[in-house]
Every structure is written in structure tokens, then in C-alpha cells.
N, CA, C and O atoms as a CHARMM CRD file, in Angstrom:
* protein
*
  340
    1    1 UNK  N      0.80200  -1.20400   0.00000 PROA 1      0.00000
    2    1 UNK  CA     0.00000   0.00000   0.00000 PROA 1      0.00000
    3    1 UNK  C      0.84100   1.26300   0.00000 PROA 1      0.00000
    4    1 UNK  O      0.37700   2.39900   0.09800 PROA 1      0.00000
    5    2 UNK  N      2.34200   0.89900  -0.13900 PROA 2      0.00000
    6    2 UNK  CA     3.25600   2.61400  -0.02700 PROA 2      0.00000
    7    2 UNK  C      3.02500   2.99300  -1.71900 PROA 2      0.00000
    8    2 UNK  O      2.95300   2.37200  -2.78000 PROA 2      0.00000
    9    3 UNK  N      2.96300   4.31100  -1.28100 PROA 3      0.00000
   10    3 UNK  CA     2.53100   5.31100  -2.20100 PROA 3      0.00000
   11    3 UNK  C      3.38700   4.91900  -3.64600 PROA 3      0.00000
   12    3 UNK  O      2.99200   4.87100  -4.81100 PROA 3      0.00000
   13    4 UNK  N      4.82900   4.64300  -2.99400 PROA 4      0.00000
   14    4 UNK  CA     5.68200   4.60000  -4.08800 PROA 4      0.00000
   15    4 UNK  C      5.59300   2.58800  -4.58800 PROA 4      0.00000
   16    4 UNK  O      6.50600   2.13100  -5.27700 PROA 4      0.00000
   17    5 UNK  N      5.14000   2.23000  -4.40800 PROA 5      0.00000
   18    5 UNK  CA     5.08000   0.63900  -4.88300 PROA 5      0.00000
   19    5 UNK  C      4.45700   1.01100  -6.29000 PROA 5      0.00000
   20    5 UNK  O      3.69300   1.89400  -6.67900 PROA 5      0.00000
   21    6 UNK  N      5.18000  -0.15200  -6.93600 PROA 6      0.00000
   22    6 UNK  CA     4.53100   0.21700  -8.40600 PROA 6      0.00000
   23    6 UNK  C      3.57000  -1.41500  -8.60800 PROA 6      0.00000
   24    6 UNK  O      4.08800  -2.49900  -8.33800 PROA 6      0.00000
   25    7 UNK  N      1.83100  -1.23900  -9.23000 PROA 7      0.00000
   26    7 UNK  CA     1.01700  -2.10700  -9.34900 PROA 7      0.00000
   27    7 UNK  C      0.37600  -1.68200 -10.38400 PROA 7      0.00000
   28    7 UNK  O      0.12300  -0.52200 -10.70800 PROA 7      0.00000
   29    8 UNK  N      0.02300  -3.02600 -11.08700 PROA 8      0.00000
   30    8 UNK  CA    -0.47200  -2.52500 -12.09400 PROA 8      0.00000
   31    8 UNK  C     -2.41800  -2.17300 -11.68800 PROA 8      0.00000
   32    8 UNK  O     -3.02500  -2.52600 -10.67700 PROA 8      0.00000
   33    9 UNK  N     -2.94000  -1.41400 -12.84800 PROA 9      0.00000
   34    9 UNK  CA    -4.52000  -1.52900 -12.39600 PROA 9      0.00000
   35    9 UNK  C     -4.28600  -0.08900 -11.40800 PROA 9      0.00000
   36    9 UNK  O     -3.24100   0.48900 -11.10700 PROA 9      0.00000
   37   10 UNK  N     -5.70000   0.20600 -11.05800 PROA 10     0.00000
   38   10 UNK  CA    -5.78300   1.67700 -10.20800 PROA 10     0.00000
   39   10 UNK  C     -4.94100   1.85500  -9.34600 PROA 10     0.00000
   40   10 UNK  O     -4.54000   2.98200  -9.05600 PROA 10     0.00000
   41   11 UNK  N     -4.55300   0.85700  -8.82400 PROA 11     0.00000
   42   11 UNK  CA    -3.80900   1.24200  -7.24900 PROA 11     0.00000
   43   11 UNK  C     -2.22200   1.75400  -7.58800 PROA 11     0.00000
   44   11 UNK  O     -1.58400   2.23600  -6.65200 PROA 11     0.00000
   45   12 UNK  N     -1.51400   1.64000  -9.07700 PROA 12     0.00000
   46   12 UNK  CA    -0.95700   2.35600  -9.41000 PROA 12     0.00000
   47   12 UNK  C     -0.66900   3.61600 -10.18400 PROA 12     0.00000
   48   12 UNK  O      0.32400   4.15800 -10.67000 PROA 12     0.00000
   49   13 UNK  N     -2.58500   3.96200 -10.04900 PROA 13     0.00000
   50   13 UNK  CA    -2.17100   5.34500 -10.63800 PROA 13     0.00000
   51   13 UNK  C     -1.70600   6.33700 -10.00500 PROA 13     0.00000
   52   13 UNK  O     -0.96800   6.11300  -9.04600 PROA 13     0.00000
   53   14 UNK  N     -1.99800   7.58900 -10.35500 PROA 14     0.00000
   54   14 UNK  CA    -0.80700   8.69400  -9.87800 PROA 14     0.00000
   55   14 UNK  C     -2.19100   9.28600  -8.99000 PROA 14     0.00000
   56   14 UNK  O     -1.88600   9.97200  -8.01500 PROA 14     0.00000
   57   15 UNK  N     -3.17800   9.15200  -9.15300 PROA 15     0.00000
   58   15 UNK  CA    -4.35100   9.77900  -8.36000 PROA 15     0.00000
   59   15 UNK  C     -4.30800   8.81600  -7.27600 PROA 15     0.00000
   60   15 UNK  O     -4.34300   9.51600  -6.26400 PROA 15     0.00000
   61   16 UNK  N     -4.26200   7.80900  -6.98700 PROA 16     0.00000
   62   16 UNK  CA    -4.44600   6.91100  -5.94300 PROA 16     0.00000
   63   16 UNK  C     -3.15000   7.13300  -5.50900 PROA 16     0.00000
   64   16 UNK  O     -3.13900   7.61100  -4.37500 PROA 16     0.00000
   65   17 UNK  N     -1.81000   6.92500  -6.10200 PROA 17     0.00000
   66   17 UNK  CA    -0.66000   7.01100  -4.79900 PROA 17     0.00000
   67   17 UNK  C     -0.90400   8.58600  -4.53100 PROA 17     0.00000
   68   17 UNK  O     -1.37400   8.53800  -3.39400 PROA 17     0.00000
   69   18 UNK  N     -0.88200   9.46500  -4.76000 PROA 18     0.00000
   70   18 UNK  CA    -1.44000  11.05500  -4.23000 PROA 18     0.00000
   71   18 UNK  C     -2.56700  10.95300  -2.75100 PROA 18     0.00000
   72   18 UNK  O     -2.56100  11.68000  -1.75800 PROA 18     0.00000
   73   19 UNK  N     -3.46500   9.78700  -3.07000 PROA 19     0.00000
   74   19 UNK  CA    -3.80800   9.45600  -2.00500 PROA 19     0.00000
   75   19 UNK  C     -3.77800   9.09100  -0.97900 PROA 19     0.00000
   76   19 UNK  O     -4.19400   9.66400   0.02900 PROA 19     0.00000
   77   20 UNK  N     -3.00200   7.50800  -1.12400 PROA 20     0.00000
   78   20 UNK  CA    -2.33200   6.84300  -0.21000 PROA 20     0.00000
   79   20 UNK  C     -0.78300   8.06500   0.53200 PROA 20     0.00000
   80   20 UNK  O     -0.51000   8.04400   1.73300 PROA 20     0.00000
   81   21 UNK  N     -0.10900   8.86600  -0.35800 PROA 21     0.00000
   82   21 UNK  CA     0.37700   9.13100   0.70000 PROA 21     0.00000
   83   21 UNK  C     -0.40100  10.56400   1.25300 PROA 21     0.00000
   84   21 UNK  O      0.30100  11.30100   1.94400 PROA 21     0.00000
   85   22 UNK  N     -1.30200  10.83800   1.08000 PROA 22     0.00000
   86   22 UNK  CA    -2.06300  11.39900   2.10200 PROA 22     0.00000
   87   22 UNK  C     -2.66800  11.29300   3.42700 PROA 22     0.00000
   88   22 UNK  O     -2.81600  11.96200   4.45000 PROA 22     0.00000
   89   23 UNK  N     -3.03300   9.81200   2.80000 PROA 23     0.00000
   90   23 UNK  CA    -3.55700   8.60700   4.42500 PROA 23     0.00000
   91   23 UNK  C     -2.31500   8.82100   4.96000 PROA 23     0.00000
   92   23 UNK  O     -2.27500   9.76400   5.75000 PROA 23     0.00000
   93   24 UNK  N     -0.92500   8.02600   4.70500 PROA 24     0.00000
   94   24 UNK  CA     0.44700   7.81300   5.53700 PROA 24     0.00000
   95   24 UNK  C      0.65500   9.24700   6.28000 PROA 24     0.00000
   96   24 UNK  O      0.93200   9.21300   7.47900 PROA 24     0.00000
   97   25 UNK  N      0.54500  10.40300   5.68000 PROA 25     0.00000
   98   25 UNK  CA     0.66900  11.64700   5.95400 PROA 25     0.00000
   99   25 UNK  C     -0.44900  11.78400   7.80600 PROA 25     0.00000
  100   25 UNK  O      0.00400  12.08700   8.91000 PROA 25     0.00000
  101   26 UNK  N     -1.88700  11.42800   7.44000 PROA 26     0.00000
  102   26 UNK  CA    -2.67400  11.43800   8.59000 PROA 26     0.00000
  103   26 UNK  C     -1.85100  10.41700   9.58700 PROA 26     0.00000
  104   26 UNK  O     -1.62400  10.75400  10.74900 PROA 26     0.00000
  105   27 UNK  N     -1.44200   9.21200   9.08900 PROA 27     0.00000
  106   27 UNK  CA    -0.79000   8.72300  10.59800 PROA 27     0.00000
  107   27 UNK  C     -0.38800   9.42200  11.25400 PROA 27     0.00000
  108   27 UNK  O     -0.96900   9.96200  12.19600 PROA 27     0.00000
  109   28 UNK  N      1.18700   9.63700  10.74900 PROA 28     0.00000
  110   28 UNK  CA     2.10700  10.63600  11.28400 PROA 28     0.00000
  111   28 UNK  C      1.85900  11.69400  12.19200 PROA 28     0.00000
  112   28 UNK  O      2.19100  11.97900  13.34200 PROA 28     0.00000
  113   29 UNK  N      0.66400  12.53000  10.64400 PROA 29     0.00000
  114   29 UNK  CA     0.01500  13.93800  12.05500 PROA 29     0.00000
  115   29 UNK  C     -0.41900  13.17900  13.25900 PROA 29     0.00000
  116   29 UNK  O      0.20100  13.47400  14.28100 PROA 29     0.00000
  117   30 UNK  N     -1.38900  12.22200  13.38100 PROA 30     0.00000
  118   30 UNK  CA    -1.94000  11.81000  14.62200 PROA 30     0.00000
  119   30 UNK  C     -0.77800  11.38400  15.83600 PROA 30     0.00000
  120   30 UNK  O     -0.83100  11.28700  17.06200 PROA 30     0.00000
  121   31 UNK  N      0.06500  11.22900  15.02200 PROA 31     0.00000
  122   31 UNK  CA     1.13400  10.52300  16.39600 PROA 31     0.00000
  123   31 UNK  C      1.96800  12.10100  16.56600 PROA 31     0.00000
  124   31 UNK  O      2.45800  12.17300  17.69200 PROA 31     0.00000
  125   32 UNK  N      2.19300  13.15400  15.85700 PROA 32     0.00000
  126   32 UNK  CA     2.63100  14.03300  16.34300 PROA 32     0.00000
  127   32 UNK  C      1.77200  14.71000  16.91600 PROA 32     0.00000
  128   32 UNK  O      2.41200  15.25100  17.81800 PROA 32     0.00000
  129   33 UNK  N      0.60900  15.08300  17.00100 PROA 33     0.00000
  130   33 UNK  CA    -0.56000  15.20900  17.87600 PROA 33     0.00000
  131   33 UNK  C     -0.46400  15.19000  19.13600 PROA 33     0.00000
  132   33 UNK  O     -0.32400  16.03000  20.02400 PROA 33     0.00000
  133   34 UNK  N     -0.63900  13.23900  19.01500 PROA 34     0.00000
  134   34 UNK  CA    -0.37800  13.12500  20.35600 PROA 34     0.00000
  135   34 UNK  C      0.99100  13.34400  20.60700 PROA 34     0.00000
  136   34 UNK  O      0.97400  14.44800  21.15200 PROA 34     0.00000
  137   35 UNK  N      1.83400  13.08400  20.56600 PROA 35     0.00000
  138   35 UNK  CA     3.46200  12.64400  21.20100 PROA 35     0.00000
  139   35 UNK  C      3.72700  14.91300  21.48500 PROA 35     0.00000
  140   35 UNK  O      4.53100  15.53400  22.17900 PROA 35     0.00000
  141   36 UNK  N      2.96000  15.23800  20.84700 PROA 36     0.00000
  142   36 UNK  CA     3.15500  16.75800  21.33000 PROA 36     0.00000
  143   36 UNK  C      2.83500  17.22100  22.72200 PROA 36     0.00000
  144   36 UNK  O      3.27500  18.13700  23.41700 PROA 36     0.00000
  145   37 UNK  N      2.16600  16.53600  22.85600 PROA 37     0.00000
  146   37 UNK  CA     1.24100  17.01700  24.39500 PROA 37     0.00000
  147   37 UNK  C      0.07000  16.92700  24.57200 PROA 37     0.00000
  148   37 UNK  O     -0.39300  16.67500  25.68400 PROA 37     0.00000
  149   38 UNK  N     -0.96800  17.19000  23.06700 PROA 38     0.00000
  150   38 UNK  CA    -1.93000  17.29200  23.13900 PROA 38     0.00000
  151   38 UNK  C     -3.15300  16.27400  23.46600 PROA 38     0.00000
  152   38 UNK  O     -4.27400  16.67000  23.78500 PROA 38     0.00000
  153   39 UNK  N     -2.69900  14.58700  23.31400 PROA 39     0.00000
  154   39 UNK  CA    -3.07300  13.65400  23.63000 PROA 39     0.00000
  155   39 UNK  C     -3.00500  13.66800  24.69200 PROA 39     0.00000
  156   39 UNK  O     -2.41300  14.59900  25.23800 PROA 39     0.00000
  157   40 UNK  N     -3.76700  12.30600  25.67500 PROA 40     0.00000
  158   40 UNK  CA    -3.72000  11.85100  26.92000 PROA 40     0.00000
  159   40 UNK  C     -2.42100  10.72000  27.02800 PROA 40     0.00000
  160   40 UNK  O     -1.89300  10.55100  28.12700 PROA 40     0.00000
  161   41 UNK  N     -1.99600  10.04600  25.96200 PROA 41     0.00000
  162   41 UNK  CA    -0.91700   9.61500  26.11500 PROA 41     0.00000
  163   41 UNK  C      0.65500   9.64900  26.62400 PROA 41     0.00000
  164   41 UNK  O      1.39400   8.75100  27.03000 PROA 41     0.00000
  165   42 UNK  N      0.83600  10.96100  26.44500 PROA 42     0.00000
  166   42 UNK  CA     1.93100  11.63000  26.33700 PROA 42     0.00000
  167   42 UNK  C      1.66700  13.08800  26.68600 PROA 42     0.00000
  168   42 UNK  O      0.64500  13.65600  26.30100 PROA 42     0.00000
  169   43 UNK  N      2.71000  13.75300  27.50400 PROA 43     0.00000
  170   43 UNK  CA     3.04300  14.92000  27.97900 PROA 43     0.00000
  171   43 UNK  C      2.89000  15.36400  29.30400 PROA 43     0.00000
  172   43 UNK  O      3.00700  14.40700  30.07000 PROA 43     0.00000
  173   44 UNK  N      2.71500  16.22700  29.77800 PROA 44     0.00000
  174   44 UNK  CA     2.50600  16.95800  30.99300 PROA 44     0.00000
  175   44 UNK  C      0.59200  16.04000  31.64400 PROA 44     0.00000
  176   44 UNK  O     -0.31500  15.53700  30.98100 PROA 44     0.00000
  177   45 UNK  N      0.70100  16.16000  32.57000 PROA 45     0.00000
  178   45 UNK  CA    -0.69800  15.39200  33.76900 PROA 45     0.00000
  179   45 UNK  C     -1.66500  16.77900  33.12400 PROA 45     0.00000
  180   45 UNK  O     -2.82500  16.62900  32.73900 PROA 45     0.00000
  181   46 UNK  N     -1.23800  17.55600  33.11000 PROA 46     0.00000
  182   46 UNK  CA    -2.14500  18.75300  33.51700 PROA 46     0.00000
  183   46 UNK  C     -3.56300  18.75200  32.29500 PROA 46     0.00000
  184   46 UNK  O     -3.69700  17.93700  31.38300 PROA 46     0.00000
  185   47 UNK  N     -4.27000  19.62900  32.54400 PROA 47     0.00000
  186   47 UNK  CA    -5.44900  19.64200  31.71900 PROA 47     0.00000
  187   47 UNK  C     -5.36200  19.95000  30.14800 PROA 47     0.00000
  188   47 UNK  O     -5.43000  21.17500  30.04500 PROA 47     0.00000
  189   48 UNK  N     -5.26700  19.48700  29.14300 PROA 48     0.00000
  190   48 UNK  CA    -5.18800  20.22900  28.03900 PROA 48     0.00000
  191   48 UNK  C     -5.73300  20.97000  27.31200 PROA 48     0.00000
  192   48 UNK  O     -6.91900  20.73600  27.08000 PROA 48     0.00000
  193   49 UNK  N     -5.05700  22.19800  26.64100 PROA 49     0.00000
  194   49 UNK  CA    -5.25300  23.68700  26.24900 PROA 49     0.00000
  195   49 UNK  C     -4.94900  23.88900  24.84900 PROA 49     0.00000
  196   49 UNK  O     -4.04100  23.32000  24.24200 PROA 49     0.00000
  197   50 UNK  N     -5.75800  24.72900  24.37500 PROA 50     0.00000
  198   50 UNK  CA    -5.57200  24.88300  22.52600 PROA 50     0.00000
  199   50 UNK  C     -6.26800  23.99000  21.54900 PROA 50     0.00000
  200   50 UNK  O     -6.19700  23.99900  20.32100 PROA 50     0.00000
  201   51 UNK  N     -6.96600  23.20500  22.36100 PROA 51     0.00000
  202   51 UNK  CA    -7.47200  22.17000  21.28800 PROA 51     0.00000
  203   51 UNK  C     -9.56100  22.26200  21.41200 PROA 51     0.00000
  204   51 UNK  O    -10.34800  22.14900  22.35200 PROA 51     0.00000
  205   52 UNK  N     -9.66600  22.43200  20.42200 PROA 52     0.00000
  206   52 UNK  CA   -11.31300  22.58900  20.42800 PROA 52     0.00000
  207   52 UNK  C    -12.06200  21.22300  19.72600 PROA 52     0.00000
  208   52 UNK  O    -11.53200  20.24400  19.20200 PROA 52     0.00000
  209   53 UNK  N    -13.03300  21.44200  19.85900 PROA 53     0.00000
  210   53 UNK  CA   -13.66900  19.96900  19.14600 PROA 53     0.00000
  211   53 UNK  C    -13.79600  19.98400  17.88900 PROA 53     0.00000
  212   53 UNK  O    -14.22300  18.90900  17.46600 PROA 53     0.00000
  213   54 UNK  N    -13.59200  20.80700  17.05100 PROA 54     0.00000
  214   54 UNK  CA   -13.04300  20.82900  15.32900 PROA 54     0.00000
  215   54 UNK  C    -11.85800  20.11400  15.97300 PROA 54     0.00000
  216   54 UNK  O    -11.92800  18.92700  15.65200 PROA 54     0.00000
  217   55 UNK  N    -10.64600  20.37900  16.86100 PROA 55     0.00000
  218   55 UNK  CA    -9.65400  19.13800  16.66700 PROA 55     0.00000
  219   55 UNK  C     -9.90900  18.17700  16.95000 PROA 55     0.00000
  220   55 UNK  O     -8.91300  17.46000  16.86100 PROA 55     0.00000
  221   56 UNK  N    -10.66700  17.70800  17.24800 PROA 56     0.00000
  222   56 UNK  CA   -10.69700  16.32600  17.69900 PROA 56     0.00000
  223   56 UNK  C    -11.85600  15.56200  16.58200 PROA 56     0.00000
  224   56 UNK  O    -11.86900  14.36000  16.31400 PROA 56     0.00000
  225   57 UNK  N    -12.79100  16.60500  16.03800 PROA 57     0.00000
  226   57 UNK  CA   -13.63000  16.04500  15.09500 PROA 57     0.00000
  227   57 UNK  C    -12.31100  15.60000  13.90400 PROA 57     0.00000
  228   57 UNK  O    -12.30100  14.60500  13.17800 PROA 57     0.00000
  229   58 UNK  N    -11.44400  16.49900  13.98400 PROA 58     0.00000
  230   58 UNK  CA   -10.55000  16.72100  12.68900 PROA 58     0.00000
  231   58 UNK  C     -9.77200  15.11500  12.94600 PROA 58     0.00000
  232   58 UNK  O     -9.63700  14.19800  12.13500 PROA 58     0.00000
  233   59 UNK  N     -9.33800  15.20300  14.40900 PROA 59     0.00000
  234   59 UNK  CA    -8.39300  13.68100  14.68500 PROA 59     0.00000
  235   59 UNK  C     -9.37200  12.33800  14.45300 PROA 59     0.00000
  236   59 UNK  O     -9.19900  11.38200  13.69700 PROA 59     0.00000
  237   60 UNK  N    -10.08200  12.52400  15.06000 PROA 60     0.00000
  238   60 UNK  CA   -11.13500  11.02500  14.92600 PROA 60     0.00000
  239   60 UNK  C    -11.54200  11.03400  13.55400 PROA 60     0.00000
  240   60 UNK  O    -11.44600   9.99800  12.89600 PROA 60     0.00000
  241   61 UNK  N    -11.86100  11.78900  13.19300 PROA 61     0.00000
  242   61 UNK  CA   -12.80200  11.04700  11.28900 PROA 61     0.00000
  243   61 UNK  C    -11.17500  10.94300  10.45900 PROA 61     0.00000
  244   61 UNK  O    -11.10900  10.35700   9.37800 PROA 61     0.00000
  245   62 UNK  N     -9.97500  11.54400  11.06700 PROA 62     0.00000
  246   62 UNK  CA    -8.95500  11.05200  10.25000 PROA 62     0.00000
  247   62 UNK  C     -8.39100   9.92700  10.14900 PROA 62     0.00000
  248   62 UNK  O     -7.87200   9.41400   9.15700 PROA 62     0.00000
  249   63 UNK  N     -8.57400   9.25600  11.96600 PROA 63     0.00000
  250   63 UNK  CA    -7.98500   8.11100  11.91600 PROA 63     0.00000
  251   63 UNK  C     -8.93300   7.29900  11.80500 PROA 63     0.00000
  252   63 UNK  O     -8.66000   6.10000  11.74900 PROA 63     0.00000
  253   64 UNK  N    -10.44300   7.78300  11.73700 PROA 64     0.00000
  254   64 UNK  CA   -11.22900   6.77900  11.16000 PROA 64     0.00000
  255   64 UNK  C    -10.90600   6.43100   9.39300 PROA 64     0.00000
  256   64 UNK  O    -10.82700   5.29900   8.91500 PROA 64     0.00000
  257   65 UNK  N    -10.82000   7.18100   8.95600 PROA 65     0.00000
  258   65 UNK  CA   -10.23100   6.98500   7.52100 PROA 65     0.00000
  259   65 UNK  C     -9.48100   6.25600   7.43800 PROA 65     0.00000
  260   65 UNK  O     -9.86100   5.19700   6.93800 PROA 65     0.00000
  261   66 UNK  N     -8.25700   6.33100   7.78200 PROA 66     0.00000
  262   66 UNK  CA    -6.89500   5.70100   7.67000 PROA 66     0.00000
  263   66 UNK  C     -7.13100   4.01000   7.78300 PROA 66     0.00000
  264   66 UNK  O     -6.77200   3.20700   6.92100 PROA 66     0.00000
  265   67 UNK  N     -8.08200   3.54600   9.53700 PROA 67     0.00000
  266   67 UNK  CA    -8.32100   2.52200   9.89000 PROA 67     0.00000
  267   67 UNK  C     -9.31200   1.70700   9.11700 PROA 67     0.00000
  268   67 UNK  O     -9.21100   0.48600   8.99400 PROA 67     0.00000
  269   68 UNK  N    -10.26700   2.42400   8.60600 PROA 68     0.00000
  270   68 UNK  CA   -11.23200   1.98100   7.38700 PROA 68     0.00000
  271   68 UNK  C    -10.67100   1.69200   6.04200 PROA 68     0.00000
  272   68 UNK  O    -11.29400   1.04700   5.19900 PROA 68     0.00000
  273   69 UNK  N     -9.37400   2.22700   5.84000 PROA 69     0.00000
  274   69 UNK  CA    -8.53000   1.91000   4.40600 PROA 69     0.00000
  275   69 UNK  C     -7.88100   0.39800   4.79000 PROA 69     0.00000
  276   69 UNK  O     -8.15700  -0.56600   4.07600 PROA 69     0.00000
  277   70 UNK  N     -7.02200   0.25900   5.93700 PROA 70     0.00000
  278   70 UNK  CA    -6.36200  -0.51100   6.41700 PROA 70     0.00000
  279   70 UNK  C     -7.30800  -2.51500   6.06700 PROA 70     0.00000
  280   70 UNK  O     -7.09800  -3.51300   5.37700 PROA 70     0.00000
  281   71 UNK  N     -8.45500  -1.95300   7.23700 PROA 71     0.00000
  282   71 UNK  CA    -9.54300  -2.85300   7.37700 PROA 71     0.00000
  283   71 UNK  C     -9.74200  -3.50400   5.86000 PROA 71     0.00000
  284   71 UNK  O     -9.74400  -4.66200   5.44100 PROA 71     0.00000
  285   72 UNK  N     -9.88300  -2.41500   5.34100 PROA 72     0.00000
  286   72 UNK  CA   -11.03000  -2.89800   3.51900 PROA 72     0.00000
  287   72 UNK  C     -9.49400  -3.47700   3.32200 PROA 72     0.00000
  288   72 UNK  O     -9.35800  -4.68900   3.49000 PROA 72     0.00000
  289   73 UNK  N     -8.38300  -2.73300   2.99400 PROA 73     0.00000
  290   73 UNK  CA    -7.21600  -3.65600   1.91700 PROA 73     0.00000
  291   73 UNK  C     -7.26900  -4.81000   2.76800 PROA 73     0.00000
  292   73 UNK  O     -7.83600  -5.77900   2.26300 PROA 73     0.00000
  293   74 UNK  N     -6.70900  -4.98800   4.22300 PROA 74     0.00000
  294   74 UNK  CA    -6.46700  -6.37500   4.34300 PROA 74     0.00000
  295   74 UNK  C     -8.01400  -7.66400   4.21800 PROA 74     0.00000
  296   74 UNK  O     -8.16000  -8.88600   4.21300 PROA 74     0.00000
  297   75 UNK  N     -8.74100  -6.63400   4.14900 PROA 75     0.00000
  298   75 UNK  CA   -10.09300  -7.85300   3.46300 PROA 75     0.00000
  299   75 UNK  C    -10.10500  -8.10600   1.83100 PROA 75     0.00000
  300   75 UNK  O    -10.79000  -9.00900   1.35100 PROA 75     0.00000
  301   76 UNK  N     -9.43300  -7.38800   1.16000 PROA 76     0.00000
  302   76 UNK  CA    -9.49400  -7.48300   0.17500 PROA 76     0.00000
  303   76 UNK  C     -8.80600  -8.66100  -0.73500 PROA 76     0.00000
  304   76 UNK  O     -7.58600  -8.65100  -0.89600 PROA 76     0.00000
  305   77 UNK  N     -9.52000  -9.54600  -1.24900 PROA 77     0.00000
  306   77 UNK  CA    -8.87900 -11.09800  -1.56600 PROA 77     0.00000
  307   77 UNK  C     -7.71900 -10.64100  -3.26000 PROA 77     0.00000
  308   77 UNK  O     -6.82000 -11.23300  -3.85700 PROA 77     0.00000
  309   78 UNK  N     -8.34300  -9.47600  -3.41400 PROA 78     0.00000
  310   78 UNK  CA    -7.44400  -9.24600  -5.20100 PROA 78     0.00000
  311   78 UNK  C     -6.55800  -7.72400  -4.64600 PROA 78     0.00000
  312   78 UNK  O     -6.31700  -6.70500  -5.29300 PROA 78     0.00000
  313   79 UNK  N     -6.14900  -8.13400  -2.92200 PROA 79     0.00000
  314   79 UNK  CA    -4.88300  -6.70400  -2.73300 PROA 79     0.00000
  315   79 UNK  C     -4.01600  -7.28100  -3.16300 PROA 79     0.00000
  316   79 UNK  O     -4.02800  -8.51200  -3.17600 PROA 79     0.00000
  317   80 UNK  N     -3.04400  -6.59300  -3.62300 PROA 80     0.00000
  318   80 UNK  CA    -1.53300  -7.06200  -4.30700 PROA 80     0.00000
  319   80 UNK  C     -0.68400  -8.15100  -3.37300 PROA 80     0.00000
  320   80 UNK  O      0.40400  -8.51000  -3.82200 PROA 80     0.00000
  321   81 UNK  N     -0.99600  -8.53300  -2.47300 PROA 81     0.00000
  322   81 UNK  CA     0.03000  -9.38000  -1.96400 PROA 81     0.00000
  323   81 UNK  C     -0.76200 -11.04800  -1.74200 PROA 81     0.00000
  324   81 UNK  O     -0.29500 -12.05900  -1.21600 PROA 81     0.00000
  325   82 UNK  N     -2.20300 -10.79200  -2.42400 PROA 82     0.00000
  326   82 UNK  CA    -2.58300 -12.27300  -2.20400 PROA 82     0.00000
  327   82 UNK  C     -2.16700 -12.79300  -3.55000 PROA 82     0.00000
  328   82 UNK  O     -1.62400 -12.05200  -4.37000 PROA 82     0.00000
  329   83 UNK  N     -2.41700 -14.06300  -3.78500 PROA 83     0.00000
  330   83 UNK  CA    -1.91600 -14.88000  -4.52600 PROA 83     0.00000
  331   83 UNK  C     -3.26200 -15.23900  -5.51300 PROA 83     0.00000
  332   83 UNK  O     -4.21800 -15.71900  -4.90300 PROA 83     0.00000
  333   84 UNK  N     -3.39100 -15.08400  -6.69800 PROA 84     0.00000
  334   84 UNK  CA    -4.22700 -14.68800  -7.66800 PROA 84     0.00000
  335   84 UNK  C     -4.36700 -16.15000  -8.22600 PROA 84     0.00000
  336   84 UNK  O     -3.48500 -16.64700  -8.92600 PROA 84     0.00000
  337   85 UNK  N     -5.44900 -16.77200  -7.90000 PROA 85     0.00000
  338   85 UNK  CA    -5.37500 -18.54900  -9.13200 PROA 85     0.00000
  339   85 UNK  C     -5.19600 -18.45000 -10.05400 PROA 85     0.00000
  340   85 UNK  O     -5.14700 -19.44100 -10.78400 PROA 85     0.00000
């Protein structure tokens, strides 16, 4: 599923890897997110500040995306790494 893998069929066009590394892009933000402070995971005990519920609408439907891409490819019996009869 990296952006740069070359496949034949849609998943190697230039509109779909533009995509995919957009998803890879949302990981990242989410773990710098959190690993900033702004998560409950990581940083200071104290209450957290600067973040409104557009961020968090913004964090959750992103990593709902990401996890909903994940889910469908590894269900997918014709993703590039199964074995085709």
C-alpha cells in the first residue's frame, strides 16, 4: 500500500498514490498530535489547552479513515500481496 510501490490496475495510478500518501501523511500527524502534548498519552498530567472539538472532530474522522482503508485492503482477496489462481 506505499505510495511509491509500483502495481499494475488503479492502485498504481498517480491519483491513488497522491492518495495513499495522504492517508500515511494522517498517521504521522496523529502521532505528532499526540506525542506533542496534546493527547492523553503523552506529555505533561495537567489539563489540556488549545485544542477545540473541530480538533478532535478533525483527529477522529482522520484516523477513522486511515483505519477503514487498512480494514477494507487487508479484506481485500485481489490486494496485491494475495496470490491470484
Amino acid at each position: 500500500m506505499h505510495p511509491s510501490s509500483v502495481t499494475p490496475g488503479p492502485d498504481g495510478s498517480d491519483a491513488v498514490k497522491k492518495i495513499l500518501g495522504a492517508v500515511t501523511t494522517i498517521a504521522a500527524g496523529l502521532g505528532e498530535l499526540r506525542n506533542r502534548g496534546y493527547g492523553t498519552g503523552h506529555g505533561p498530567a495537567a489539563a489540556r489547552t488549545g485544542l477545540h472539538p473541530r480538533h478532535a472532530h478533525l483527529a477522529v474522522n482522520a484516523a477513522v479513515t486511515w483505519c477503514q482503508l487498512l480494514l477494507d485492503t487487508l479484506a481485500d482477496p485481489q490486494a496485491p500481496w494475495h496470490k491470484n489462481p
